[in-house]
KOLKOL-814692 format. One record per residue (C-alpha): residue number from 1; z, y, x. Coordinates in nm, 2 decimals. Example, Ala and Ser with C-alpha at 12.3 -4.5 7.8 and 13.67 -1.06 7.14 Angstrom:
% KOLKOL-814692
1  0.78  -0.45  1.23
2  0.71  -0.11  1.37
This chain:
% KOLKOL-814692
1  1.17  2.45  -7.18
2  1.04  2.65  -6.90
3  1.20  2.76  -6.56
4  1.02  2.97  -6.26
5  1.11  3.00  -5.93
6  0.99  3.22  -5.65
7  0.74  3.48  -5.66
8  0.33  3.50  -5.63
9  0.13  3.37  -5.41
10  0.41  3.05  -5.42
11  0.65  2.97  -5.72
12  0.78  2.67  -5.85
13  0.76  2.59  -6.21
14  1.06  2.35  -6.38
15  0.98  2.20  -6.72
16  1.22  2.00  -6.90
17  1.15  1.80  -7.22
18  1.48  1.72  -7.48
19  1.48  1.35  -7.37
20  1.52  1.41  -7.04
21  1.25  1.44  -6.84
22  1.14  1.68  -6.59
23  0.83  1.83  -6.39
24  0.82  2.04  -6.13
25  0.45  2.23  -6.10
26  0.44  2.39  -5.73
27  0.15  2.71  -5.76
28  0.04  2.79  -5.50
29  -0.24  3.11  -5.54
30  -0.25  3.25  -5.20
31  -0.58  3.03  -5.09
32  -0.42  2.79  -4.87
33  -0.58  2.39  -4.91
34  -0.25  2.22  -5.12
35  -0.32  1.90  -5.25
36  -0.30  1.81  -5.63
37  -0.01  1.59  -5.64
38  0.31  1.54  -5.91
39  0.66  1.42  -5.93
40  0.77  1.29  -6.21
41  1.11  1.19  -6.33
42  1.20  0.98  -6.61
43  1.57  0.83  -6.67
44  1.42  0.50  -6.44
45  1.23  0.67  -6.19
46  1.11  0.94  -5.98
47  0.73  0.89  -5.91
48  0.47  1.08  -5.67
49  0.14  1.09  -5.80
50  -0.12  1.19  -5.58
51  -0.43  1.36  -5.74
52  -0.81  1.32  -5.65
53  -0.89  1.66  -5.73
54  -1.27  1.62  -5.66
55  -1.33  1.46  -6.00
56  -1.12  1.76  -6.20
57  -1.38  1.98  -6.06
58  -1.66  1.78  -6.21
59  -1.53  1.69  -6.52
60  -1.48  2.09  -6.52
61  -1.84  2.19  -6.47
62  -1.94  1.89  -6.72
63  -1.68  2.01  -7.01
64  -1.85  2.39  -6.99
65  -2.21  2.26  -7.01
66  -2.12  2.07  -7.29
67  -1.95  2.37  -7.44
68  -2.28  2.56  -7.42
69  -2.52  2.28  -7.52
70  -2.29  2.17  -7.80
71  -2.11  2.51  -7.91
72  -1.74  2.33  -7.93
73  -1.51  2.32  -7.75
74  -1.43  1.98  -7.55
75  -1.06  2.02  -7.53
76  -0.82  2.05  -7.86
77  -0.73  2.37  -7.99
78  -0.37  2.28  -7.97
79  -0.38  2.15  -7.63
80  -0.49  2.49  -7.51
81  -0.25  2.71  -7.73
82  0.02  2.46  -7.57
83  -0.11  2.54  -7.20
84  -0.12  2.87  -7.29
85  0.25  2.92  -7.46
86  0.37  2.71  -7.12
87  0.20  3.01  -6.89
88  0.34  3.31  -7.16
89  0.64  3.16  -7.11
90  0.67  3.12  -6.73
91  0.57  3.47  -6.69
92  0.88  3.62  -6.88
93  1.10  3.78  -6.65
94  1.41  3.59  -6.76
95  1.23  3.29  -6.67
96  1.32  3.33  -6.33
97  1.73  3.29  -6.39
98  1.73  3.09  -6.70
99  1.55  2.85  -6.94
100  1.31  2.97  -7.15
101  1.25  2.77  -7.50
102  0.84  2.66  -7.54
């Protein structure tokens, strides 16, 4: 399940899975330079994870030539849809006072 916080350019995302654990996604669209990092948090721990980010791009680039060169896709069609019904989802307007199911 799905909570959003804030509004454009800077919101906070809250995901919660049934056992538990949680992510918070911070999105921030207004063009300022914010690192790729995560906190995670399990029933043991809360972990930062910094992110290289300079790879991601790469591996981006790489994934569509591939794409084109091969003619499918690189990334699970599930995977996407999933992505997808997460960002559906966070863009409800109820989403921003209550949980919404995914």
């Amino acid at each position: 399940r799905i909570q959003r916080w804030g509004d454009e350019p800077r919101s906070r995302l809250l995901l919660e899975w049934r056992d538990g654990a949680t992510v918070v996604v911070h999105v921030h669209t207004d063009g300022t330079t914010t690192p790729y990092a995560a906190s995670v948090t399990t029933a043991a721990e809360t972990r930062y994870v910094s992110i290289d980010s300079r790879p991601i791009f790469a591996s981006t680039a790489r994934a569509f030539l591939t794409l084109f060169d091969r003619g499918e896709a690189n990334v699970p069609r599930a995977e996407s849809l999933t992505v997808r019904r997460i960002l559906d989802a966070a863009a409800q307007p109820d989403a921003r006072s209550t949980f919404i199911d995914i």
